[in-house]
C-alpha positions in Angstrom: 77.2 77.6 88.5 74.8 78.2 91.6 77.9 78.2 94.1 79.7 80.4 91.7 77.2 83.2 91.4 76.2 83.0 95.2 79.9 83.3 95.6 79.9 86.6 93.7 77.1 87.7 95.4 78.4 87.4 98.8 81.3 88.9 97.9 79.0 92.2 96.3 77.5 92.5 99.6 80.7 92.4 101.6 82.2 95.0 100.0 78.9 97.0 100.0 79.1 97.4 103.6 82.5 98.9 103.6 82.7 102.3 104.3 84.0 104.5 101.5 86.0 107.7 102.6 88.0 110.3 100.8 91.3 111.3 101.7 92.2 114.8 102.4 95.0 116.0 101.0 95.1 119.4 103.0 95.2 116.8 106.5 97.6 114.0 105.3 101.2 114.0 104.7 103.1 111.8 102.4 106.9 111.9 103.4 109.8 110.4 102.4 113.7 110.7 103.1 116.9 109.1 101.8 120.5 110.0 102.4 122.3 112.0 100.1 126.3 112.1 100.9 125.6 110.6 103.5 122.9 113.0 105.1 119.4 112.5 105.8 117.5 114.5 102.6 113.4 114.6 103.5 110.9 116.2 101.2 107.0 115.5 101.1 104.2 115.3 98.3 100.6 116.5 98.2 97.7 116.3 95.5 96.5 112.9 97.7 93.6 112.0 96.1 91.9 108.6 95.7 88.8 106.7 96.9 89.4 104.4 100.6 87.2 101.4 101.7 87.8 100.6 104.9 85.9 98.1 107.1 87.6 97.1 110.3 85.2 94.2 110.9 85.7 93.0 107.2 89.3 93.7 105.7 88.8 91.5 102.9 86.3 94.3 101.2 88.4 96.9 102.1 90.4 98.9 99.8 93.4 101.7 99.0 92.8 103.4 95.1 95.1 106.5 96.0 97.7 108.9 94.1 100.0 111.9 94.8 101.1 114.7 92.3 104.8 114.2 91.3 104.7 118.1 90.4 104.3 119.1 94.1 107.1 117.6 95.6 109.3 119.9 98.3 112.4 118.9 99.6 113.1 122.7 100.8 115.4 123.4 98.2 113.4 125.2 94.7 116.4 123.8 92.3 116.8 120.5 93.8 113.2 120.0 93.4 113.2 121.2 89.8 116.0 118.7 89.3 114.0 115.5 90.9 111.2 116.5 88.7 113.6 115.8 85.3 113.9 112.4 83.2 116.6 110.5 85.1 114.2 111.1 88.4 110.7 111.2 88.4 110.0 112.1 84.6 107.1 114.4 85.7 106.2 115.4 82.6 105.4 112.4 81.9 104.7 110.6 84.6 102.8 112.7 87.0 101.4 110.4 89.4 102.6 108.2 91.8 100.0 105.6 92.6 98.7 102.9 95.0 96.5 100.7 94.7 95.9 97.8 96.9 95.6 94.2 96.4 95.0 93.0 99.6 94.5 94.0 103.6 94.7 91.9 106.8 94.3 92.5 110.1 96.0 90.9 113.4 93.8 93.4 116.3 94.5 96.5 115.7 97.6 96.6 113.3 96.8 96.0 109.7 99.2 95.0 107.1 98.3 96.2 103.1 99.5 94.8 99.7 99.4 96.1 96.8 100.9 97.6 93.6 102.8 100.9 93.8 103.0 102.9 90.5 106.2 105.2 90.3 107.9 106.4 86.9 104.9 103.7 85.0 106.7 100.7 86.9 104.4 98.9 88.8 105.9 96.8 91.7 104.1 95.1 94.5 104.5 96.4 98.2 103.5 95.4 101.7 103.2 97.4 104.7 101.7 97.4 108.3 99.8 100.8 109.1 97.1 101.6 112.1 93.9 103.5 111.7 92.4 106.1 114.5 88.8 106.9 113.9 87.2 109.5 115.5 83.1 110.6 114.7 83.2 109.7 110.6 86.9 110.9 110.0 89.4 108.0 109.9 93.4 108.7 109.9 95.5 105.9 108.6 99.5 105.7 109.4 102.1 103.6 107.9 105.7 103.4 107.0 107.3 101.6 104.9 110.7 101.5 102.5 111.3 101.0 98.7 113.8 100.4 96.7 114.7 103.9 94.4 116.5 101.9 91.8 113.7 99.2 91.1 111.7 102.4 89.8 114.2 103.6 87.7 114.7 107.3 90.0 117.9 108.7 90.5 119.8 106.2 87.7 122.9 105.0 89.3 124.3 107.6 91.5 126.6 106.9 93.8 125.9 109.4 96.4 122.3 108.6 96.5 121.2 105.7 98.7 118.8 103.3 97.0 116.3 102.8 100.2 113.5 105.6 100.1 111.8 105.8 103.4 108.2 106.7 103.3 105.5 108.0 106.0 101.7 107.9 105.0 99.2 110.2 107.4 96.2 109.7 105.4 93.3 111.5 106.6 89.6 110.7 105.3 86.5 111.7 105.7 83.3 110.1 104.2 
């Protein structure tokens, strides 16, 4: 019992000493793009919000609790982003969010690689992705890319003009 509570202790204290920071939704830019017939269709989403603990000399009691707002997304086009917002989409009505929340983070020098569950639609699905961080004073910008399946969200039902790899860019900005 004594190894168990000094255990959870420890691990209090580690994640104490991470810094907390708050991304900044007018600063970041959350991107995606997928063909569509063919072509390259890009669009982005604000509303970032979220709480970001992020040591770089501890990972392991760092953390990613972030969401965007479904209801901002701009592909350039008014009625195509009206249409993504409907039921066989993104359902924004009801879900409004799209959320991450990690699960784990490593580091190999100065790359980083995150896990975690990604909350589209209300289907959860676990992700992994590398990403680098810049610090400069007590601001911290995060990059990554990474790509999801469409379909294992249940977006864009089965069309066939739509490819079913999303490709997304995170610049996350944060301040504490």
């Amino acid at each position: 019992m004594k190894v168990f509570l000094s255990l959870l202790f420890l691990i209090r204290i580690l994640s104490i000493n991470a810094q907390q920071y708050k991304p900044v939704d007018e600063k970041s830019e959350v991107k995606f793009s997928i063909k569509n017939f063919g072509l390259n269709t890009e669009g982005s989403l604000t509303g970032l919000k979220g709480t970001i603990k992020f040591d770089p000399a501890n990972v392991a009691a760092s953390s990613f609790n972030v969401s965007v707002d479904v209801n901002t997304i701009n592909t350039g086009i008014d009625s195509r982003d009206s249409h993504i917002k409907k039921e066989d989409y993104f359902d924004a009505a009801k879900f409004s969010t799209i959320s991450f929340v990690s699960t784990n983070i490593t580091a190999n020098q100065n790359q980083y690689t995150v896990t975690g569950n990604l909350t589209i639609k209300g289907i959860t699905k676990p992700v992994s992705f590398p990403f680098t961080v810049q610090t400069e004073n007590n601001d911290v910008m995060f990059n990554g890319n990474f790509s999801i399946n469409r379909k294992d969200f249940g977006v864009g039902g089965s069309s066939a003009v739509l490819s079913n790899t999303v490709n997304i860019t995170l610049k996350v900005f944060a301040v504490k």
